[in-house]
C-alpha positions, 0 to 999 in steps of 0.5 A: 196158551199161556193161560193154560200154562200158567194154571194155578195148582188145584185150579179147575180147568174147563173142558168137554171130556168123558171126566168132567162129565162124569159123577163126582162121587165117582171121582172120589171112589176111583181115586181111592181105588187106584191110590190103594192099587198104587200102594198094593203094587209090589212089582213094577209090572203093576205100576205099569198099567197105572201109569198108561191109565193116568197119561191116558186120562191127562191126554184125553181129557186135555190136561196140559202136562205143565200143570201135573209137572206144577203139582209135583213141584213141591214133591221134588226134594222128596223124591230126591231124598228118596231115591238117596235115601234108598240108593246110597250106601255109606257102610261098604256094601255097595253095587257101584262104588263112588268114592271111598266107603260112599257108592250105589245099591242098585236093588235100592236104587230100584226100590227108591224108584218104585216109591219115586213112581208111586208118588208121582202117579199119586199127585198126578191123579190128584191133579187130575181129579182137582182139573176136572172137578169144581169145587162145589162139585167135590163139596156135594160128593164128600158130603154124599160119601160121609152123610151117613156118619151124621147118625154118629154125631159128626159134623159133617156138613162142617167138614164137607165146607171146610174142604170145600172152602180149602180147595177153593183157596189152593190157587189163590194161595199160589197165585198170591205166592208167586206175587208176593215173590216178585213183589220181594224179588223187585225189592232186592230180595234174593232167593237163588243165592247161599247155600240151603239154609239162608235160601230158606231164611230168605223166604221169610220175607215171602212166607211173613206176608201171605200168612198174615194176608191168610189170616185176614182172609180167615178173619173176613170168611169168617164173618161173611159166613156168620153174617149169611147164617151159616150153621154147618147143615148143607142139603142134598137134594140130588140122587145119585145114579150111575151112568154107564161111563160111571160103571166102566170107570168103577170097574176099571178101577176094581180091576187095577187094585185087582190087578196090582193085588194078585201080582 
């Protein structure tokens, strides 16, 4: 179990599920499907459906809830500043008022919810795709998705690898934080003390080595892949058919950008 919880972000999780089975090429077009519905759904009526969808792909595929509670980590202060953003009135004209001019727009604070929402259940499909999918596998989709952008000159093989090579790093990265972090912290840095701004600067002594570690890794990938070789062409050499559970999640998916569309 505390393997589990201790999963890197945007670490691949191995398990038996309807989605990991699934074509990677589907993946990515489901995922963009139902990013757009996120975004298309104007009421929250359309938000509602979504969000069954998501708790219902992370509880049947086995994807501990602590990993997608990790992804949204980052995305905290933001989603705090959007709902103040949205929901505090300092001009007078408030709903509920606090104290003095400063108090809450109700019909703001519901609109900083709704984008709060939206956000969430973007990372969470995010995380979801990342968990279920190896990165090799996500290499091999994108390059099928953009291969006909090859006639026009793009590199394409480039980009697929560069993708690749950044979402095989993400847990590392993380995992390398967080020692870097206790490393620091046992050395007497602090990291809880001050107000915003000398937090921040305390994260120098995090931020100063794991950028100079990144670019030493950059440095030694760099010259692996030119002593392998490596000219930027990958190969595809398999064809893409779609199995049942392939269809029903495309149509799903239309359904939902549909859905959220017409309401």
């Amino acid at each position: 179990m505390s393997g589990i919880r201790g999963l890197p972000l945007g670490a691949y999780l191995a398990r038996h599920s309807w989605l990991h089975g699934m074509d990677a090429r589907v993946k990515l077009a489901a995922l963009v499907l139902l990013s757009m519905a996120v975004f298309a759904a104007s009421d929250p009526l359309g938000l509602l459906p979504l969000g069954v969808v998501v708790l219902a792909c992370i509880v049947s595929c086995h994807v501990p809830m602590g990993s997608i509670v990790r992804a949204l980590r980052p995305t905290l202060l933001m989603l705090v500043f959007v709902l103040l953003a949205n929901g505090l009135v300092v001009d007078g004209s408030c709903e509920v008022q606090i104290m003095g001019p400063v108090g809450v727009n109700v019909t703001g604070l519901m609109r900083g919810a709704r984008a709060v929402v939206r956000i969430v259940l973007l990372v969470s499909l995010v995380s979801l795709v990342c968990a279920t999918t190896t990165v090799p596998q996500l290499s091999r989709a994108l390059l099928s998705v953009l291969r006909p952008l090859a006639q026009l000159g793009v590199p394409v093989g480039g980009i697929a690898i560069v993708v690749s090579v950044t979402l095989r790093f993400i847990p590392e990265i993380m995992e390398q934080f967080g020692r870097i972090t206790l490393a620091q912290r046992a050395r007497g840095a602090r990291f809880d003390r001050g107000g915003p701004l000398r937090r921040l600067g305390a994260y120098a002594a995090v931020m100063i080595p794991l950028v100079v570690s990144l670019l030493k890794r950059g440095d030694e990938l760099g010259r692996a892949m030119c002593d392998r070789g490596f000219t930027g062409e990958m190969s595809l050499v398999e064809r893409f058919r779609l199995s049942a559970r392939d269809r029903v999640a495309l149509v799903v998916s239309l359904g939902l950008l549909a859905f959220s569309v017409w309401l």
